[in-house]
KOLTI-351510 format. One line per 3 residues: number of its first residue (from 1); for each residue x, y, z of C-alpha. Coordinates in pm, whole numbers, plus 50000, padded with zeros to 5 digits. Layout:
<sites>
NUM> X,Y,Z ~ ...
</sites>
This chain:
<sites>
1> 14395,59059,06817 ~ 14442,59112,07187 ~ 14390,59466,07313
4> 14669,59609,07434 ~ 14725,59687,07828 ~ 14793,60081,07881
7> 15121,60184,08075 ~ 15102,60418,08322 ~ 15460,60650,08461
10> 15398,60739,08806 ~ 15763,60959,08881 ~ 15849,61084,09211
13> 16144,61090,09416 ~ 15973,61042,09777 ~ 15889,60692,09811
16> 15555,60754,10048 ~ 15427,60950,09790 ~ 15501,60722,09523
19> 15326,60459,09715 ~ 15057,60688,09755 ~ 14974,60765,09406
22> 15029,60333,09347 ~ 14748,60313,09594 ~ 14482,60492,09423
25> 14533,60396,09122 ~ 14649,60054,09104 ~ 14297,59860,09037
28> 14219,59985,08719 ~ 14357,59762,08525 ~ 14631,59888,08417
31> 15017,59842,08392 ~ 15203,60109,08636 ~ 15564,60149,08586
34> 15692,60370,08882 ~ 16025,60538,08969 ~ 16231,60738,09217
37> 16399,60996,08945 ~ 16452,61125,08587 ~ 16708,60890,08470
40> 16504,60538,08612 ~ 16183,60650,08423 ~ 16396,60722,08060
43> 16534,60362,08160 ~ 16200,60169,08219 ~ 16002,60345,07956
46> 16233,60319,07621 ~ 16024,60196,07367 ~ 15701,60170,07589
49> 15396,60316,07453 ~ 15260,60522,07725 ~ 14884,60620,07812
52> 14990,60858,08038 ~ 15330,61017,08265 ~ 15169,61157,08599
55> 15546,61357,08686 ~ 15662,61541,09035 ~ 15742,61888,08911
58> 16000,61906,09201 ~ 16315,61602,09207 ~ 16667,61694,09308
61> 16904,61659,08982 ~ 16641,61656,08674 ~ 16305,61797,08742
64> 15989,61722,08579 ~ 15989,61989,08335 ~ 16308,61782,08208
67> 16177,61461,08252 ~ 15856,61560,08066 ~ 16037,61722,07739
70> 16324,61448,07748 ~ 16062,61189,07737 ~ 15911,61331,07446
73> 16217,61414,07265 ~ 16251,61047,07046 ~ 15830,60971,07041
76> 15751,61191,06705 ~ 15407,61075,06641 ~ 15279,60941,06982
79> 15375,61223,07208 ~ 15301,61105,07593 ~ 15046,61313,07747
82> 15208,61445,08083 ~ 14980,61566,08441 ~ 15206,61747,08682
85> 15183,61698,09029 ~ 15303,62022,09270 ~ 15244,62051,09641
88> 15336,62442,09599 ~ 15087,62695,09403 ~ 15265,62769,09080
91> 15277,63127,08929 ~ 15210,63200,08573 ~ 15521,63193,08453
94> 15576,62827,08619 ~ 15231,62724,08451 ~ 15346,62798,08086
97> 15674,62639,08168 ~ 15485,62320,08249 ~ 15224,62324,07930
100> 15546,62412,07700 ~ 15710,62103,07819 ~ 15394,61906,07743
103> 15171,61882,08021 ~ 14783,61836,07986 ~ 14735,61920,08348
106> 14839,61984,08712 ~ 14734,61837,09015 ~ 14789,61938,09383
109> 14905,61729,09658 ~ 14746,61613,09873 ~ 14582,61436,09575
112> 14200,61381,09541 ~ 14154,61080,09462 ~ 13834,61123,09259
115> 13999,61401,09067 ~ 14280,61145,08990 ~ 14099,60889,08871
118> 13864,61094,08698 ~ 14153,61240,08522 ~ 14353,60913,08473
121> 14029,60747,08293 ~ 14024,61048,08056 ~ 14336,60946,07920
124> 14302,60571,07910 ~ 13966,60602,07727 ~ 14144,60825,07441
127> 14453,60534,07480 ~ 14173,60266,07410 ~ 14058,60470,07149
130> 14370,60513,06927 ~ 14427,60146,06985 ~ 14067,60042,06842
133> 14104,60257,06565 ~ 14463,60082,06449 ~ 14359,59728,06528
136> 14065,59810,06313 ~ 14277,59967,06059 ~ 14497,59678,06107
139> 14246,59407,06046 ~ 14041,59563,05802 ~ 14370,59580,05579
142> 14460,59233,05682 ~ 14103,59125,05535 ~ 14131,59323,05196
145> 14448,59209,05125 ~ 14392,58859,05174 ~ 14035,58873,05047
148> 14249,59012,04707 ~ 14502,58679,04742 ~ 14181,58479,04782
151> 14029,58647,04449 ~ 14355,58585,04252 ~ 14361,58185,04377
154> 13944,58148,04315 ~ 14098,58183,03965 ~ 14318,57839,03960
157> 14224,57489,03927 ~ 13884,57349,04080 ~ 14129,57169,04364
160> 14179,57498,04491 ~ 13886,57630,04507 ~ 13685,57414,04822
163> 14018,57481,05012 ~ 14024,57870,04927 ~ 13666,57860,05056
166> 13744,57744,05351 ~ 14043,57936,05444 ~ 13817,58234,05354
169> 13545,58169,05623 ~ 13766,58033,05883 ~ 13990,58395,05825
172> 13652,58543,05861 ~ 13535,58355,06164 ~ 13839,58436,06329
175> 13812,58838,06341 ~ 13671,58971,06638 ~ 13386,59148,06571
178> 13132,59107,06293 ~ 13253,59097,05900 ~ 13000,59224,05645
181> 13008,59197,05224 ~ 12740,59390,05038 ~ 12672,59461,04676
184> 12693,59807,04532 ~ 12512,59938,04465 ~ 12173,59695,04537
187> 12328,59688,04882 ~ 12190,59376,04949 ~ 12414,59130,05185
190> 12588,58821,05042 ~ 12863,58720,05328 ~ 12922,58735,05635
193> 13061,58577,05974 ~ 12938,58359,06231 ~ 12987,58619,06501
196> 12715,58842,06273 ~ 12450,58581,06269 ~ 12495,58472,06677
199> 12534,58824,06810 ~ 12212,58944,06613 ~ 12010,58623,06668
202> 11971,58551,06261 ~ 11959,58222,06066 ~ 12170,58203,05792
205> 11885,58179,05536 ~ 11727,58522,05760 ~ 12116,58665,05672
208> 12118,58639,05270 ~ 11991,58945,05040 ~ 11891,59142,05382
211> 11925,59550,05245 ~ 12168,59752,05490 ~ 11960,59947,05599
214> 11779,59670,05778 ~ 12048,59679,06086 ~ 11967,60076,06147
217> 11732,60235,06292 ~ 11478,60468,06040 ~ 11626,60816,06238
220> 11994,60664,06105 ~ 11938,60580,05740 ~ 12013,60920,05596
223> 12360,60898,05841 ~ 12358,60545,05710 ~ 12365,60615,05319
226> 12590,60928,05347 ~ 12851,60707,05486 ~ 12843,60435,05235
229> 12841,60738,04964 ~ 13196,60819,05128 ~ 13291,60459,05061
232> 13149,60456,04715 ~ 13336,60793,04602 ~ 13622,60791,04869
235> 13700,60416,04896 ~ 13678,60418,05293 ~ 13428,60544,05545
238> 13292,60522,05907 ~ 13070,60511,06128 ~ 12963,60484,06499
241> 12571,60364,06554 ~ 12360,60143,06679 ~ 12269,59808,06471
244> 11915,59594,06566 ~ 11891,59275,06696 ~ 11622,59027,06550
247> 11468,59087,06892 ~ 11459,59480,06871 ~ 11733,59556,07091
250> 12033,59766,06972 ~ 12451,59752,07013 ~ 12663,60040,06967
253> 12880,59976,06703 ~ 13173,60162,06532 ~ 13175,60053,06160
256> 13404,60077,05926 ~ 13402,59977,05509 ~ 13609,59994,05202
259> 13470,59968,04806 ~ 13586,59641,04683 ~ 13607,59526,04337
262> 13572,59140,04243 ~ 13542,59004,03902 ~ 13431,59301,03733
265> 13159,59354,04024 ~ 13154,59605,04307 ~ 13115,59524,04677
268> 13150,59740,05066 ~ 13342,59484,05262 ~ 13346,59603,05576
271> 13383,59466,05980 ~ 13194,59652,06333 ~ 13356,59644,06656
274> 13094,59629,06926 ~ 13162,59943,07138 ~ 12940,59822,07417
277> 13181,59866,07698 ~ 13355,60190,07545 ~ 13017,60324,07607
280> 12978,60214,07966 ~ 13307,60370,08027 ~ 13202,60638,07885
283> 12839,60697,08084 ~ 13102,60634,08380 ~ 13349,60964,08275
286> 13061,61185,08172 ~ 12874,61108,08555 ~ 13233,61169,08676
289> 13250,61497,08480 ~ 12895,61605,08623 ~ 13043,61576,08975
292> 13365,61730,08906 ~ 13154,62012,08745 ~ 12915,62047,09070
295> 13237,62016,09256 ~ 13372,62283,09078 ~ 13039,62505,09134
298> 13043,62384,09507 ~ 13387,62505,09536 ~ 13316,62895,09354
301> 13028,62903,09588 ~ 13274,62838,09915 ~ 13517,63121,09781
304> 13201,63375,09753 ~ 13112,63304,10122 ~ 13497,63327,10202
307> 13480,63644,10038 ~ 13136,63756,10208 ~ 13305,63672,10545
310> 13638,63808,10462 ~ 13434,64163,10356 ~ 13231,64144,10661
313> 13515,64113,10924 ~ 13678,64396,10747 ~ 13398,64593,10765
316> 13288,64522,11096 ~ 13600,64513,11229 ~ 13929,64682,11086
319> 13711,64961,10960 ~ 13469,65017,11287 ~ 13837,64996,11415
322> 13986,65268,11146 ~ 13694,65516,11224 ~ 13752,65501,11593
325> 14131,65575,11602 ~ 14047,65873,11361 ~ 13802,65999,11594
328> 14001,65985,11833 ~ 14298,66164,11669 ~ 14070,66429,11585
331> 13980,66457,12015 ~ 14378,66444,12095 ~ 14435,66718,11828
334> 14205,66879,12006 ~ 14356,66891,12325 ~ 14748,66980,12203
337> 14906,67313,12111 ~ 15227,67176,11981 ~ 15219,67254,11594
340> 15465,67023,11464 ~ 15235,66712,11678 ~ 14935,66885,11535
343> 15062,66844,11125 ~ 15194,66477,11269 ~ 14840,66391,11404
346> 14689,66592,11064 ~ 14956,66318,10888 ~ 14823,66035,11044
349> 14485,66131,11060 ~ 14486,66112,10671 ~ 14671,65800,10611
352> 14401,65647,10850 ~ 14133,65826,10619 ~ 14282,65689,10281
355> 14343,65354,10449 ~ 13967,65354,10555 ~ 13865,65421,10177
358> 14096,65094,10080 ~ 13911,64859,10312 ~ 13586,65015,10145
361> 13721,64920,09842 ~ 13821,64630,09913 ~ 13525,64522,10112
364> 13311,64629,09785 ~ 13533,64409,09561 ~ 13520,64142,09729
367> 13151,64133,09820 ~ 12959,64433,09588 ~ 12664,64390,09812
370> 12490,64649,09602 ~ 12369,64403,09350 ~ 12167,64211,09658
373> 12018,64555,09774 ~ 11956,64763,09463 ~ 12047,64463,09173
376> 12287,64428,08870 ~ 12210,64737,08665 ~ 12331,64983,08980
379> 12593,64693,09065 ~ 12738,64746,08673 ~ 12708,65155,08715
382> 12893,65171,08998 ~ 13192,64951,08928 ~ 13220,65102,08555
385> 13209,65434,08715 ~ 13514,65386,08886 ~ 13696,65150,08664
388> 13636,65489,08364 ~ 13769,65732,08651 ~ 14054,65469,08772
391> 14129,65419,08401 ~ 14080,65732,08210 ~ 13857,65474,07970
394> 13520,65583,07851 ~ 13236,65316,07966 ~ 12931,65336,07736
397> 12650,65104,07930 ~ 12311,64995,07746 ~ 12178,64785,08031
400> 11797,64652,07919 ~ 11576,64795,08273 ~ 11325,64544,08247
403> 11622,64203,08241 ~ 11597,64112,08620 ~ 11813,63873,08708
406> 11811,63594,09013 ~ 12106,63742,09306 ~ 12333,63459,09217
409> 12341,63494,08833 ~ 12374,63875,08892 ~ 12683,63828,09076
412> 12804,63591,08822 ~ 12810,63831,08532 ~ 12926,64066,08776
415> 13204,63875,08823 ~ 13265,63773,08413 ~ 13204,64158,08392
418> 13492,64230,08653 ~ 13726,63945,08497 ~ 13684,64154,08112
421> 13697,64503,08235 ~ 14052,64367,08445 ~ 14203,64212,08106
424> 14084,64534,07930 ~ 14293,64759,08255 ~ 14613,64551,08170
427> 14642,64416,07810 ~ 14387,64650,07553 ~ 14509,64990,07576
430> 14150,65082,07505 ~ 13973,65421,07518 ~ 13635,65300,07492
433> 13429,65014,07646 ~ 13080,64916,07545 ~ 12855,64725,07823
436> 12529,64595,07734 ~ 12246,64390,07880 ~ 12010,64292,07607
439> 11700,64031,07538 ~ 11755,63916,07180 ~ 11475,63650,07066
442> 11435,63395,07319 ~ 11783,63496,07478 ~ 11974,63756,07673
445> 12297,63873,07524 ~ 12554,64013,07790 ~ 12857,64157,07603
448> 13155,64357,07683 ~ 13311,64519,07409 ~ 13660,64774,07352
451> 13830,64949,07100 ~ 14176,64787,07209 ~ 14454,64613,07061
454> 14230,64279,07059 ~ 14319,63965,07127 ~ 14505,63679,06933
457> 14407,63342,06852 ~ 14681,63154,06982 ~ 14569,63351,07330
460> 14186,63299,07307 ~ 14297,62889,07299 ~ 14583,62874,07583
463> 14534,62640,07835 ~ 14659,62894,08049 ~ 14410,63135,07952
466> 14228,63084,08332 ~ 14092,63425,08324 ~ 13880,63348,07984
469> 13815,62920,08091 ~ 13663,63070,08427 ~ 13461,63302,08229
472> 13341,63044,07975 ~ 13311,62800,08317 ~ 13071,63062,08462
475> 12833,63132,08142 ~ 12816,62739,08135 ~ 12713,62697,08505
478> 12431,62944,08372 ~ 12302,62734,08123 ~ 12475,62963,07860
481> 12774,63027,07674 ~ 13090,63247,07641 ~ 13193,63384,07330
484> 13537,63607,07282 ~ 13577,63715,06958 ~ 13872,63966,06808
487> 13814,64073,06384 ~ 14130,64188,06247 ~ 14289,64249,06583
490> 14061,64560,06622 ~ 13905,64562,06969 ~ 13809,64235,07158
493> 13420,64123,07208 ~ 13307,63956,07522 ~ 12945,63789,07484
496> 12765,63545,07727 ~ 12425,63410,07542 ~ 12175,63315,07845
499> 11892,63138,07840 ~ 11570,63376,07910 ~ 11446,63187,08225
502> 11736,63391,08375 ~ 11438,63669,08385
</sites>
């Protein structure tokens, strides 16, 4: 069966740009179907299946909110995955919009075109995927039921039987892949295709009576034999492996077998797609993932020193600035009699006072250099401190003296630390927060817990949940992972599990 060619909708109503987004993507090997608006993509796509719909949120008379649900609205078991591409940042509210119409993702012009394709081949390797699966489906019905006509004619006259024969080997010749019948429960191997004995390097007299297990490798026979249990008690089973060659070498393979019954006797008929190229593609994705991931590090690192600049000049600058105009208020107050300019100087000599205490503020937010000169533990006290006073919320720490950690993981749980006790300020209605640094085992066990409302699941698994995906980002770029847990709606639990080298 050929493999079919995944469609592509590219939709957007400036021409350059649709040209544009044709240009990156165009070599790989696909089938793009582009348009200019809403009502010419409905047109062209009617009863296409679609890999993919990469939509302009913004078009003049139906917008791609409306293109993406409209789309939808008559595909009830394939549902077209949908990336929306914005040159404008998009609020919160315009970010839900977008998921509730269907999107997977956004994208922001200009467009990257590594994060594009990156993206793009995301989607066609789960397209490729489906498809497998249902021409495997497809064929391995195709072979029981005939393999149950060829039963019922073995039956007739002798005539029939040489021709049967035939039409059995040349129908399993002609599948793609290899084609496998075994006894149950000896296991032991009594047909096969030709495409099993060339692709493994076999004889047919080396084929006959061979056990299963001979095509696995040892650390895959228990796998091996739970799967063919399935078949056994469940009728169907599979499984994705690698099978050995005569000469030692190995394929990947996905399997996949059914019980079969034949004159009174039970056999696993079953056929193996060679998944050698799904796995290249695959070793492809995951090395683009590893670049989009120290991309995305490279990127949180460029925001710190934006923010380590930003606190600098607002330091060095706006408040050096600050402190000399309210010195110099206090020598012109000096010099003037006048009571009503005196209260007006008194006036602005405080506003300048509370607006030196923002750009403290702000400078510490952005840049708490306290955890490079005196480390986390006084970095945590501090900020808690005023977050309790700030909040009217009691802060309980337990912070373990002897956990040092590097300057750039400190400031990373600094900042998860900052992210929880912000969601805790606007959505918990909590009284009481529990902080605690703690070396469990071979670990160390940062959590953040409240006595708040807690939080749901539907919330915890929200795509547009950025606050809790940057925090379980962060505890991965650690080596670690993020945790958020909620029992009974009673209070939420933050907990990032570390590896101990962090020491």
């Amino acid at each position: 069966m050929m493999e079919q060619r995944a469609s592509i909708l590219i939709v957007d109503d400036v021409v350059a740009n649709l040209s544009l987004l044709n240009a990156l993507i165009k070599n790989i090997g696909v089938d793009l179907i582009m348009a200019l608006s809403g009502a010419e993509a409905l047109e062209k796509t009617e009863g296409v299946d679609l890999a993919l719909a990469i939509i302009d949120v913004q078009m003049p008379r139906m917008n791609g909110y409306e293109l993406a649900v409209k789309l939808n609205e008559s595909r009830k078991d394939e549902k077209v995955p949908v990336i929306f591409i914005t040159a404008n940042h998009l609020d919160e509210t315009s970010v839900a919009k977008g998921y509730q119409c269907g999107a997977v993702d956004y994208i922001f012009k200009p467009v990257n075109r590594l994060i594009l394709l990156s993206k793009v081949d995301v989607f066609l390797d789960i397209f490729k995927q489906k498809q497998t699966i249902k021409n495997n489906a497809m064929l391995l019905k195709e072979a029981a039921d005939k393999l149950v006509r060829t039963n019922k004619r073995l039956q007739r006259k002798d005539e029939k039987i040489l021709q049967e024969q035939l039409f059995t080997k040349a129908l399993l010749h002609s599948i793609p892949g290899i084609f496998y019948l075994y006894t149950i429960p000896e296991l032991k191997l009594v047909m096969w295709n030709k495409q099993h004995e060339t692709l493994f390097g076999y004889e047919p007299d080396e084929m006959k009576g061979r056990h299963v297990l001979t095509w696995h490798l040892p650390e895959r026979w228990n796998a091996v034999m739970e799967s063919i249990k399935d078949i056994i008690t469940e009728d169907y089973a599979g499984i994705e492996t690698n099978l050995v060659k005569k000469d030692g070498n190995t394929i990947p393979f996905i399997l996949t077998g059914v019980k079969f019954e034949r004159n009174g006797r039970n056999y696993l008929v079953g056929i193996g797609t060679d998944i050698t190229e799904r796995k290249r593609v695959e070793n492809e994705l995951n090395e683009s993932l590893d670049q989009l991931k120290l991309l995305s590090r490279h990127i949180e690192q460029v925001r710190e020193d934006e923010r380590v600049a930003i606190s600098r000049d607002l330091h060095d600058d706006l408040g050096q600035a600050l402190t000399a105009v309210k010195i110099d208020l206090g020598i012109i107050k000096q010099k003037i009699s006048d009571t009503d300019v005196i209260l007006k100087i008194e006036k602005v000599t405080a506003l300048v006072g509370n607006t030196i205490k923002t750009v403290q503020r702000l400078t510490s937010q952005l840049r708490p250099e306290i955890i490079d000169d005196l480390g986390l533990e006084i970095a945590i006290e501090w900020f808690t401190g005023e977050f309790a006073e700030r909040n009217n919320v009691e802060v309980v720490l337990n912070l373990d003296p002897d956990i040092i950690v590097s300057s750039d993981n400190s400031l990373i749980l600094f900042r998860i630390m900052q992210e929880s006790l912000t969601n805790i300020a606007r959505h918990a209605k909590a009284t009481t927060v529990n902080i605690s640094l703690l070396k469990i085992d071979e670990t160390i066990h940062f959590r953040i817990s409240d006595n708040g409302i807690g939080i749901s699941e539907s919330d915890k698994k929200s795509k547009k949940s950025f606050g809790l995906i940057g925090m379980k980002e962060r505890a991965a770029s650690m080596g670690g992972i993020c945790e958020i847990t909620s029992v009974d709606n009673v209070g939420t639990v933050v907990e990032l599990i570390l590896p101990s080298n962090l020491i």
